[in-house]
C-alpha positions as CSV (number, residue, x, y, z in Angstrom):
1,X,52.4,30.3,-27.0
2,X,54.4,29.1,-30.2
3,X,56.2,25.7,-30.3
4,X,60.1,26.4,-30.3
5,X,61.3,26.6,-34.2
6,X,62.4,22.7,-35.6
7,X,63.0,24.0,-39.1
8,X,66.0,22.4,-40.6
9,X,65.7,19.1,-38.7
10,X,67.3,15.8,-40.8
11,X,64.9,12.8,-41.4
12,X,65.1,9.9,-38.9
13,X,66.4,6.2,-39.7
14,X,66.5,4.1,-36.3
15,X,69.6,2.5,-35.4
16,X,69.2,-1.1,-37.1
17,X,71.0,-2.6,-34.0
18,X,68.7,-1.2,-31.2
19,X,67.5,-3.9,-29.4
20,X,70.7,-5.5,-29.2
21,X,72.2,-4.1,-25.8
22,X,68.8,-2.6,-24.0
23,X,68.0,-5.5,-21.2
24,X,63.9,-6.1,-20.9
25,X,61.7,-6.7,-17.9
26,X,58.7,-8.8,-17.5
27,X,55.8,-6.3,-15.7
28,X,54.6,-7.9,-13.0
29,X,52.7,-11.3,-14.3
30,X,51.9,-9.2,-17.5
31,X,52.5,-10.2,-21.4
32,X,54.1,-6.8,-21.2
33,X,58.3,-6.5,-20.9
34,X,59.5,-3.1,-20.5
35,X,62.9,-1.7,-20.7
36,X,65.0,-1.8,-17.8
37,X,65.8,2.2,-18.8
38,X,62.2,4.5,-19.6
39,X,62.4,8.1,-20.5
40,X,60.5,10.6,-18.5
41,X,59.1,13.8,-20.6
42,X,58.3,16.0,-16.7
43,X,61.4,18.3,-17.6
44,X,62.7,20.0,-20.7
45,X,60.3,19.2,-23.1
46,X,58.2,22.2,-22.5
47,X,57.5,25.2,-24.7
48,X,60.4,26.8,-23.3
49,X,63.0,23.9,-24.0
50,X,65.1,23.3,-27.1
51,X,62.7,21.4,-28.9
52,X,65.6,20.3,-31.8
53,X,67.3,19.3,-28.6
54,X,64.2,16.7,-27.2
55,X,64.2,16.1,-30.5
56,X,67.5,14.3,-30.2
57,X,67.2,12.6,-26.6
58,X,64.3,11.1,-28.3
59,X,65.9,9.4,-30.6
60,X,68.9,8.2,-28.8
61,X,66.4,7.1,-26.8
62,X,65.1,4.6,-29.3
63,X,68.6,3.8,-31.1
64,X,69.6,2.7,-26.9
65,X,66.5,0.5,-27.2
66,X,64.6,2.2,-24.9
67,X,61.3,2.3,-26.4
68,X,58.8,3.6,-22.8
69,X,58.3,7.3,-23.5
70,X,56.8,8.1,-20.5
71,X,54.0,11.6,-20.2
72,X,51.2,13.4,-18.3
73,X,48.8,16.0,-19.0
74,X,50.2,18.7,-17.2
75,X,54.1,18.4,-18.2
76,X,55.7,21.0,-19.8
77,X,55.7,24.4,-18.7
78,X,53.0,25.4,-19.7
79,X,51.0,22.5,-18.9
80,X,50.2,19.8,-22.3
81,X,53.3,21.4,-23.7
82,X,55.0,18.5,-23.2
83,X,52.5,16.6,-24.7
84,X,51.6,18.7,-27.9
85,X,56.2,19.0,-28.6
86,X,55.5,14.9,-28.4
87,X,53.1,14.8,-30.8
88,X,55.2,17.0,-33.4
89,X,58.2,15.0,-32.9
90,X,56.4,11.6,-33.2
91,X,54.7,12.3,-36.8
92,X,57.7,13.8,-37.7
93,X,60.1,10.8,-37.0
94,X,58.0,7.8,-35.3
95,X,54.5,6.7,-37.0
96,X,56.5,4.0,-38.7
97,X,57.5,2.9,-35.2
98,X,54.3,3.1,-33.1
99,X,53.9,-0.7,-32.7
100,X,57.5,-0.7,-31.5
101,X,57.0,2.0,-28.7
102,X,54.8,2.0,-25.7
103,X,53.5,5.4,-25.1
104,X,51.8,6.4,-21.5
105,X,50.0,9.5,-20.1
106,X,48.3,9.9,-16.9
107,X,45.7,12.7,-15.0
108,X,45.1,13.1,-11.4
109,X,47.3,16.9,-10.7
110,X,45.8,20.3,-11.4
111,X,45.4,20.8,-15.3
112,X,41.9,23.1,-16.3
113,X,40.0,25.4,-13.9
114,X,36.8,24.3,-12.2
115,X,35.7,21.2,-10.5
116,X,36.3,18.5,-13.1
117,X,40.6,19.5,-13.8
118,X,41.4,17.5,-10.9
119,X,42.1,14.8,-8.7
120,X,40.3,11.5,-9.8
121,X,36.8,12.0,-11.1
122,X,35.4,9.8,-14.4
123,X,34.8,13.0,-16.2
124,X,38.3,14.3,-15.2
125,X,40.4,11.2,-16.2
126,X,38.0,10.2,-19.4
127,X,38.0,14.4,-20.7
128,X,42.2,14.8,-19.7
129,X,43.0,11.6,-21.9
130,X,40.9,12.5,-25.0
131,X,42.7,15.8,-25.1
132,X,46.3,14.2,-23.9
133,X,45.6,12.3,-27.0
134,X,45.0,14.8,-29.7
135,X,47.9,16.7,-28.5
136,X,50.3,13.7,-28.7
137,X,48.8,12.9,-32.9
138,X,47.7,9.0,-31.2
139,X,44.8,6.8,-31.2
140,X,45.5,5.6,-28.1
141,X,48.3,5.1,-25.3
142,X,50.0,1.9,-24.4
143,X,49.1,2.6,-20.3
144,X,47.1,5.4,-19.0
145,X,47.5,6.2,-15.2
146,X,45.6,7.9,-12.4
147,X,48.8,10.0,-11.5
148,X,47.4,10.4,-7.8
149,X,44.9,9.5,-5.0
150,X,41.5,11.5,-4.8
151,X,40.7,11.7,-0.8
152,X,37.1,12.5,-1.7
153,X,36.0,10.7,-5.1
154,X,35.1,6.6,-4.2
155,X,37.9,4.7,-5.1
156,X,35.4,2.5,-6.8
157,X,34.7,5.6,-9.6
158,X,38.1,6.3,-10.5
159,X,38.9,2.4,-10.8
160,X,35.5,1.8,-13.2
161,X,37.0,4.8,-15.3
162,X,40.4,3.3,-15.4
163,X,38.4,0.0,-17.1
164,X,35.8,2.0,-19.0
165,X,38.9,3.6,-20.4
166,X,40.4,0.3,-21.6
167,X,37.3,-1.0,-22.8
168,X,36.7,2.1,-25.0
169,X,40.2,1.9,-26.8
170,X,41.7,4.8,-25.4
171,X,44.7,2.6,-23.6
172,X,45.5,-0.9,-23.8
173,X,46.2,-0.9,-19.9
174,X,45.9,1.4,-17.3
175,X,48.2,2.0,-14.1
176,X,48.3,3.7,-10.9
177,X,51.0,6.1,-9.4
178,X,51.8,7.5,-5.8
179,X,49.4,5.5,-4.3
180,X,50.0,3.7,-0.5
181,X,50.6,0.4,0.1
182,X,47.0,-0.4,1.5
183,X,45.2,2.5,-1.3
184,X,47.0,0.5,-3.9
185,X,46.0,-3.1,-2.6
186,X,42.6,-1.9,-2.8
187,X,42.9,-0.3,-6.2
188,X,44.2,-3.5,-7.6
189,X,41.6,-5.5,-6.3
190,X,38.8,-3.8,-7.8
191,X,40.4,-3.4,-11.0
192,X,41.0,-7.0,-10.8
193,X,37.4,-7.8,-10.6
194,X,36.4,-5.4,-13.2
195,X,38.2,-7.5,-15.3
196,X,41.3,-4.4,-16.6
197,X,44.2,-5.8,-14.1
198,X,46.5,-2.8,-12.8
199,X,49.5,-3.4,-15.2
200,X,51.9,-1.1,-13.1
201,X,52.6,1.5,-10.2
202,X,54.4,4.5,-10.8
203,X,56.8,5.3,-7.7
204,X,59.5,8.3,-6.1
205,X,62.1,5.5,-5.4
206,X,65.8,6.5,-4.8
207,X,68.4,5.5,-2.2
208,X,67.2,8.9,0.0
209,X,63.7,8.3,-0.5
210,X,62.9,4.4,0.0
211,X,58.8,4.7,1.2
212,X,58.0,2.1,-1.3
213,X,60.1,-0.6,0.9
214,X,57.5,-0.3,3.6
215,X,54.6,-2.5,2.3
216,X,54.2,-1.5,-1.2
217,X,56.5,-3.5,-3.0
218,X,55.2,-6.5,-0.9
219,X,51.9,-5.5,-2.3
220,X,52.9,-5.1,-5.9
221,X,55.0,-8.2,-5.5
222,X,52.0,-10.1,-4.4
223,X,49.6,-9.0,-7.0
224,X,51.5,-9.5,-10.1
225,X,52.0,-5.7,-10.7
226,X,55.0,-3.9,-12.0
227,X,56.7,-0.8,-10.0
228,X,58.6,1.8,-12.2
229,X,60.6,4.1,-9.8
230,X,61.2,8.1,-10.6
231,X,63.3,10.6,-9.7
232,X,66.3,7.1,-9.3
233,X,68.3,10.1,-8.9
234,X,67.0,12.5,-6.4
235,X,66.7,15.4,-8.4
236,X,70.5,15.6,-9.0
237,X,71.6,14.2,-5.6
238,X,72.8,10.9,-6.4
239,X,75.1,12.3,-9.0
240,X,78.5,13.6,-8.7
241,X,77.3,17.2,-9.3
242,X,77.3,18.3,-5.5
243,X,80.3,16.7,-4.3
244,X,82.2,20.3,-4.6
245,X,79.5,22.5,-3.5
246,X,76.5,24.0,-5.5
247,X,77.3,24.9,-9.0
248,X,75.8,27.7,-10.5
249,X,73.2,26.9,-12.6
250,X,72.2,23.4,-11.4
251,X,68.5,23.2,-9.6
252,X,69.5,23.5,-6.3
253,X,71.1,26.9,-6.8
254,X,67.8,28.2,-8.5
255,X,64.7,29.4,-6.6
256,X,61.3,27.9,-7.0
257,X,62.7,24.0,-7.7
258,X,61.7,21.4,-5.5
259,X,65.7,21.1,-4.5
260,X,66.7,23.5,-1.7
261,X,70.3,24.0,-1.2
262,X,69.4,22.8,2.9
263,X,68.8,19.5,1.7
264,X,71.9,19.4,-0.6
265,X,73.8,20.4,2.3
266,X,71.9,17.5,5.0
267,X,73.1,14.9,2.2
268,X,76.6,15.8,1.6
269,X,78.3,13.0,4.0
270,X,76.4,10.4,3.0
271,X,76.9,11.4,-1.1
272,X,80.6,11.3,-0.6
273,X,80.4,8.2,0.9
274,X,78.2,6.8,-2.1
275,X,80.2,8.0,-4.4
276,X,83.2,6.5,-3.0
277,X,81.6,3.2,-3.2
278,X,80.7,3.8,-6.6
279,X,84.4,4.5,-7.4
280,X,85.1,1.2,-5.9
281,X,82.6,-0.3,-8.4
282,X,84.0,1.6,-11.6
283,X,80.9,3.4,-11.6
284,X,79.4,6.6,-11.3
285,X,77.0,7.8,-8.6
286,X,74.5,8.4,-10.5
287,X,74.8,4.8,-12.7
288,X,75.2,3.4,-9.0
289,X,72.1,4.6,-7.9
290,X,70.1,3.0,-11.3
291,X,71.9,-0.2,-10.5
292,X,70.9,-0.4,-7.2
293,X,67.2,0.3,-7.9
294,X,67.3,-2.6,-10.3
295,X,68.8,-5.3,-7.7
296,X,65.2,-5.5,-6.7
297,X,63.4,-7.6,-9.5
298,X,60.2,-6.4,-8.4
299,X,61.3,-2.8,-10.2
300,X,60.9,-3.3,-13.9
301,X,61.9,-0.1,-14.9
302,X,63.9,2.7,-14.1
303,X,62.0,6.3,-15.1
304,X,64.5,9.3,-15.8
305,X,64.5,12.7,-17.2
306,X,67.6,14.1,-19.2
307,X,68.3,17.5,-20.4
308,X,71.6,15.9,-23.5
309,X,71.9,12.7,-25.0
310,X,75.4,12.6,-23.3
311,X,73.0,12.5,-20.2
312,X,70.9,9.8,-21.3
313,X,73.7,7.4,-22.8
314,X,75.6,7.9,-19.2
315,X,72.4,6.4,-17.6
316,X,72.2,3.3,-20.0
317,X,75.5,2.6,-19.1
318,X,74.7,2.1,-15.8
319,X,73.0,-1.3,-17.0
320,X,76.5,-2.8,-18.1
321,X,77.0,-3.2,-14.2
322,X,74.0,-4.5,-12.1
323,X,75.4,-7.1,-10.1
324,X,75.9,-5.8,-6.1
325,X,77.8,-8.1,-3.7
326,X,76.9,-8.7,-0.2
327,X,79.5,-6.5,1.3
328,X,78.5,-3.4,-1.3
329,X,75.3,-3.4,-0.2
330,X,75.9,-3.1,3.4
331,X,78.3,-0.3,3.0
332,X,75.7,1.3,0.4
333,X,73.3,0.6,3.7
334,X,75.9,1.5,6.1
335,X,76.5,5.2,4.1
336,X,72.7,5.8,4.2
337,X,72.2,5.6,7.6
């Protein structure tokens, strides 16, 4: 398949000032600080998308500060597209800026047929980062994840590939996502004693969807390791996009998403009520539902995916308002229930 046209495109000169609003957050007990706003590249930077338009979200994102660009092998549609679209748009506009940006990748979902294009084997993870690589034009990644458990490879494998991986200069630190509480423990452990700590945990975290509460940020907490949250927004949810119904065109009125119009409809009282309490704070729902992600200092980052810049700046704005008084949050805990 042929990479969406990006004939025409204007050079790139970063916005001199962009580190002056973006807020930073120390990862866990890690040299690394992240910002408290990362940029997800699951949706709309695919071989179908408007690559001049990823183009610009890109950039934005680094003129905002926001310098996590966040990946995995199978994004796209088709899977690496997202990947090899990365790679065109960073030697087109950020080789000058590499040391500035921290770049991450992961492997652990279905990418290549056959036994070893899955789950959490050393011949997976080390093959699926060599080729993310010389799709995205780099030498190495900032932080490599295993994006998933393996129920049937030894925990003890995928870990020593997570290190061997460091050690061979193919990430500077490695990270795990969507693993349990007492999974992860054990994950960081023996990562600790191979001497490549876990730097990070990848996590679903939103105001429907709090699993994470239930152990694992204890854990994380505990051992020094960061948690970045995705989907802060539940797909669309916790935004003011459903408040009138199901517009046509959004993801919950097309088939085959991971949003069905029932659970729109199962979340309607309790987004009204969030969003009322967001009015109340001179916010919107969906920069309430950053904020209150953030309240927790063991979240260093917050991961999202935009399909405009308008979208992406709207999120960032959601950091000039992260302070939540006692009687907000137990309406915010009083509307969930």
């Amino acid at each position: 398949m042929q990479i969406n046209d990006k004939s025409g495109i204007q050079s790139y000169t970063p916005n001199p000032q962009r580190y002056g609003d973006m807020s930073y957050r120390r990862c866990g007990n890690s040299g690394i600080q992240l910002p408290l706003i990362s940029l997800g590249l699951w949706h709309n930077f695919g071989h179908a998308d408007d690559l001049l338009k990823g183009q610009q979200i890109l950039r934005k994102a680094f003129d905002l500060g926001i310098v996590h660009f966040d990946l995995a092998n199978n994004y796209g549609p088709p899977y690496g597209s997202a990947e090899t679209n990365f790679g065109r748009l960073f030697r087109d506009d950020f080789v000058p800026y590499r040391d500035e940006l921290f770049i991450s990748s992961k492997a652990g979902y279905d990418m290549w047929p056959g036994p070893y294009g899955n789950l959490g084997s050393r011949k997976y993870l080390v093959s699926s980062l060599d080729q993310s690589l010389q799709r995205m034009n780099l030498d190495y990644v900032d932080l490599f994840y295993h994006h998933r458990p393996d129920p049937d490879t030894p925990l003890e494998e995928t870990m020593q590939a997570l290190d061997f991986i460091v050690r061979s200069g193919r990430a500077l630190y490695v990270g795990i996502s969507n693993y349990p509480a007492e999974l992860a423990k054990k994950a960081i452990g023996i990562l600790n004693e191979l001497g490549t700590p876990c730097l990070i945990h990848q996590a679903r975290y939103n105001m429907f969807d709090r699993w994470v509460e239930d152990g694992l940020l204890d854990v994380l907490g505990d051992s020094g390791v960061g948690c970045i949250a995705f989907s802060p927004l539940a797909q669309g949810m916790l935004s003011d996009k459903y408040l009138n119904g199901i517009p046509e065109g959004s993801r919950a009125a097309k088939s085959m998403t991971y949003l069905e119009k029932e659970t729109v409809a199962s979340q309607l009282g309790k987004i009204k009520k969030l969003h009322s309490i967001a009015k109340e704070r001179e916010q919107t729902l969906s920069e309430m539902a950053i904020s209150w992600l953030l309240k927790d200092q063991r979240v260093t980052s917050v991961l999202v995916g935009v399909s405009s810049v308008q979208q992406l700046e709207k999120n960032a704005h959601s950091l000039t308002n992260l302070k939540f008084s006692n009687k907000e949050v137990a309406e915010i805990e009083n509307a969930l229930r």
